[in-house]
C-alpha positions in Angstrom: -36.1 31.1 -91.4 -38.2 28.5 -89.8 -42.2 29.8 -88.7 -43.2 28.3 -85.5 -46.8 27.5 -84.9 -45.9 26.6 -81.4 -42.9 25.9 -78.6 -43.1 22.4 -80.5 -42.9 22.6 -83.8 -41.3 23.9 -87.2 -44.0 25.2 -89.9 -42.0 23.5 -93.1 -44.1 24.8 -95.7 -47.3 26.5 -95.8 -49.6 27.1 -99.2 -53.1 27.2 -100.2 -53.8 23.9 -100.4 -52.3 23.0 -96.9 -49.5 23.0 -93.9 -46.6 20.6 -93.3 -45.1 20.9 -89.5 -42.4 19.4 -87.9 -41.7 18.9 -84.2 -39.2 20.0 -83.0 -38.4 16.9 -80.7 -39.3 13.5 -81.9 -38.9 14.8 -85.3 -42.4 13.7 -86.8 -44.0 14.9 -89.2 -47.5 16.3 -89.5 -49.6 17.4 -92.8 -53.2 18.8 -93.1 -54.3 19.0 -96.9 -57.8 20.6 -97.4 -59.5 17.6 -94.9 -56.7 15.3 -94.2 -54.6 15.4 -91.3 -51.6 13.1 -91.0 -48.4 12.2 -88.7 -45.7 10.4 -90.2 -42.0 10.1 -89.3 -38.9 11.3 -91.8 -39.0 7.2 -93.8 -42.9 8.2 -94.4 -42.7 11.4 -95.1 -39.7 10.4 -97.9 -41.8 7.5 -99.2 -44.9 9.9 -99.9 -42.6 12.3 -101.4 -41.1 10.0 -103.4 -44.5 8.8 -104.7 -45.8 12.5 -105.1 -42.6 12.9 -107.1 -43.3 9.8 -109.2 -46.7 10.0 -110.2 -45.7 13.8 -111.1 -42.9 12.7 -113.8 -45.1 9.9 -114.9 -48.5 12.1 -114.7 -50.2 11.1 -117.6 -50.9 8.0 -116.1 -52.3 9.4 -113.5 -54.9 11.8 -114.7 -58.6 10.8 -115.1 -61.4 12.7 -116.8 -64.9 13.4 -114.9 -67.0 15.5 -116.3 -65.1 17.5 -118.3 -62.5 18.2 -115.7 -59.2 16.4 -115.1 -57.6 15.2 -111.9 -54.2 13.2 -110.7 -56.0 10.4 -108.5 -53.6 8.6 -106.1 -54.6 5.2 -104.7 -54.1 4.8 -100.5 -53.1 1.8 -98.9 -57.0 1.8 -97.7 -58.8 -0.6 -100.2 -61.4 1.9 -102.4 -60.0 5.0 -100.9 -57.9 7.4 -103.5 -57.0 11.3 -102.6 -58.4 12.9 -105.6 -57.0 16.4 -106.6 -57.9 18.9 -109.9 -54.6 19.7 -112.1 -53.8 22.5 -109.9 -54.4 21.2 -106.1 -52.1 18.8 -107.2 -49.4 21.3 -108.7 -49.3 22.8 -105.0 -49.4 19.3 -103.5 -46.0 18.7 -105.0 -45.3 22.5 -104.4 -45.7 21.7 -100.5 -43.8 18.7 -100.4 -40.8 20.0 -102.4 -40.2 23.3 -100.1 -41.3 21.0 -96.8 -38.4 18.4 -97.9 -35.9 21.3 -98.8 -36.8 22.8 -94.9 -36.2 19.5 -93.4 -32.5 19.5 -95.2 -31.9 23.0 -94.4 -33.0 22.0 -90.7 -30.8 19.5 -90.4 -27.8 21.2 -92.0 -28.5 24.3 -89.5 -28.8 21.7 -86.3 -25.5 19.6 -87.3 -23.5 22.9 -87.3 -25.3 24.8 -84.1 
């Protein structure tokens, strides 16, 4: 069920776009999306899925036009930095952090009955 891409980690959910891991002992979370790499714990990783999630049900506030092409632009915490992705980056961007938080349940189902 679970890919490994190591003795140390859990591949949660692997697309195009990018690759969410787990590790297998401190828990933390790692994603790489097209040139960003980041580590974040289970709180971080919910609070970015929860704004992925948001700006998905609310994304017509969120979409920008630039040169003829839309994209979903989502503002950082770093002042003038925003992760900018066309209409269907972003589709798999929610794509990968749906199935990655549905292997992280699954995970923890498995390990609180084995």
């Amino acid at each position: 069920m679970f890919k490994e891409t190591s003795n140390h980690e859990h591949i949660l959910h692997e697309n195009d776009l990018g690759i969410i891991v787990q590790c297998k002992k401190c828990k933390k979370i790692a994603f790489m999306i097209n040139n960003l790499h980041h580590t974040c714990n289970l709180e971080e990783f919910q609070e970015i899925y929860n704004n992925i999630q948001n700006i998905d049900y609310h994304i017509e506030n969120y979409i920008y036009e630039n040169n003829g092409k839309n994209y979903v632009v989502i503002n950082t915490d770093i002042e003038n930095i925003n992760l900018v992705f066309n209409l269907h980056q972003f589709e798999q961007l929610t794509e990968l952090f749906f199935q990655s938080k549905h292997m992280i349940q699954i995970h923890k189902i498995l390990s609180n009955h084995f």
